[in-house]
N, C-alpha and C positions, 0 to 999 in steps of 0.2 A: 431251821428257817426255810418255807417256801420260796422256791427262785419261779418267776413266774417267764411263761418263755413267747416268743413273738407268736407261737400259733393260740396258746390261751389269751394273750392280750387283745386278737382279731378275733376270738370267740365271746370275750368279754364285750369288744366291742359292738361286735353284731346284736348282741342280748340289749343293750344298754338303745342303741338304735331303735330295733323292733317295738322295744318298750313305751321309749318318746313320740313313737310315730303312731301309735295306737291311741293318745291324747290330742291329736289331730284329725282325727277321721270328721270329716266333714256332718254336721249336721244333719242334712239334709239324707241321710244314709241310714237314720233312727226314725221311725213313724211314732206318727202320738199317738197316745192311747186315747182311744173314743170306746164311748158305747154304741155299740151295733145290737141292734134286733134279732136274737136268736132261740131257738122253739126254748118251750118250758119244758115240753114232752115229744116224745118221736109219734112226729108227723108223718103219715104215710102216704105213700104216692096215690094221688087222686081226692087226697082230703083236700079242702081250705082252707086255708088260712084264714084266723079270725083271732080281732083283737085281742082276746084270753089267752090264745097260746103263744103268744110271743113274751120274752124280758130283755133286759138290756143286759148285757154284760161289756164287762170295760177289755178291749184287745187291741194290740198293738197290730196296727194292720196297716203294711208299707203302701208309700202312694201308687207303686206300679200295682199293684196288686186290687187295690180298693174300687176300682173298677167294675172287678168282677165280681163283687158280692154287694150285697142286700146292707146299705150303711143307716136306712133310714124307715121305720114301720111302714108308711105311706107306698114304698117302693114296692111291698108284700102282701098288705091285708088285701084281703080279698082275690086272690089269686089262688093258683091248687098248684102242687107239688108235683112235678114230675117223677122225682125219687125220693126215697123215705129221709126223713130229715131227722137228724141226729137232734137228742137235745144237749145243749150248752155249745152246738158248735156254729160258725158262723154258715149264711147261708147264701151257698154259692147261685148267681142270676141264673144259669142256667138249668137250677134244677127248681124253678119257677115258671109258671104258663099262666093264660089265659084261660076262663075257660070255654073249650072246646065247640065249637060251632055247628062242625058237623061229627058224628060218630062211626067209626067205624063197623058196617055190617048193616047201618038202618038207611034204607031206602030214604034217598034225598032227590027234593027237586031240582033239575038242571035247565039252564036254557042257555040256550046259541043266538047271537044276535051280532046281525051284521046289516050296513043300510035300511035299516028300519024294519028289518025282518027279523022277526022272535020265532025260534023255536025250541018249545021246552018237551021233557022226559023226564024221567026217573035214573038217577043211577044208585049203587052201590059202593060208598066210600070202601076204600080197602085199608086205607087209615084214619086215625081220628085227627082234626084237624082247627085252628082257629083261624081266624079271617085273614085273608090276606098270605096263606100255606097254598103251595101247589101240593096235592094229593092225588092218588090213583084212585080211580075208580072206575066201575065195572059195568056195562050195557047190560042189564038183566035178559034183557031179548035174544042177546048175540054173543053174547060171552067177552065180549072186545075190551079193553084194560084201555084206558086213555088216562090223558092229565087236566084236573080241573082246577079252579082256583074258587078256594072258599070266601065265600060274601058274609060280610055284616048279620045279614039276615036269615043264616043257618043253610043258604042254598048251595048251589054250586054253577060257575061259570064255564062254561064251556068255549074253545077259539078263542080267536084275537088274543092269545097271553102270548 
């Protein structure tokens, strides 16, 4: 006959706890499964996204989390990759852009405008950039590196940012 002794009946008991206490975990601690939009094929950085490469697959994806990623097509098509996009896996907002306003290396138009004085140039983006991005770029004239702000309309802003 097993004698059972005070230290396994507080080790029975801890087990028998941990047990019951794990049929209480709150709800709200489990995410639903949705289907989220993710490539069919690996997407490379600077492709777009376009309605054939996406499918749905169903993933559990917690609410802190869902945030950060692409839950809906509309939130994707048409956008380009920043980094190569795995297929079957979810896809994370930040490795999604716009695309690109100005380009890195190609002479873009600049203007300066302050009390109704316009003066425009040329610069050199030193990054590629979409609207509404401060970017470096470069005085071709003088070699000088400033900071510009990319416009809607592929230019570049100079002052007053």
């Amino acid at each position: 006959m097993t004698t059972v002794t005070t230290r396994h009946k507080k080790h029975i008991l801890a087990v028998a706890v941990s047990v019951a206490a794990s049929f209480f975990v709150p709800v709200t601690a489990f995410a639903d499964m949705r289907d989220i939009p993710v490539p069919a094929a690996v997407v490379y950085a600077g492709d777009q996204i376009v309605q054939g490469m996406l499918i749905d697959k169903p993933f559990s994806v917690p609410d802190a989390a869902a945030k950060n990623y692409v839950l809906q097509r509309r939130q994707v098509e048409g956008l380009y990759a920043k980094r190569t996009l795995l297929p079957g896996k979810p896809i994370p907002l930040a490795y999604v852009k716009l695309k690109d306003s100005v380009v890195q290396g190609v002479l873009t138009k600049a203007t300066f405008e302050m009390n109704g004085l316009v003066i425009s140039t040329f610069l050199i983006p030193l990054q590629s950039g979409v609207a509404g991005e401060l970017v470096d770029a470069r005085n071709p004239e003088y070699g000088r590196t400033i900071k510009a702000l990319v416009k809607p309309d592929g230019s570049l802003q100079v002052g007053g940012l």
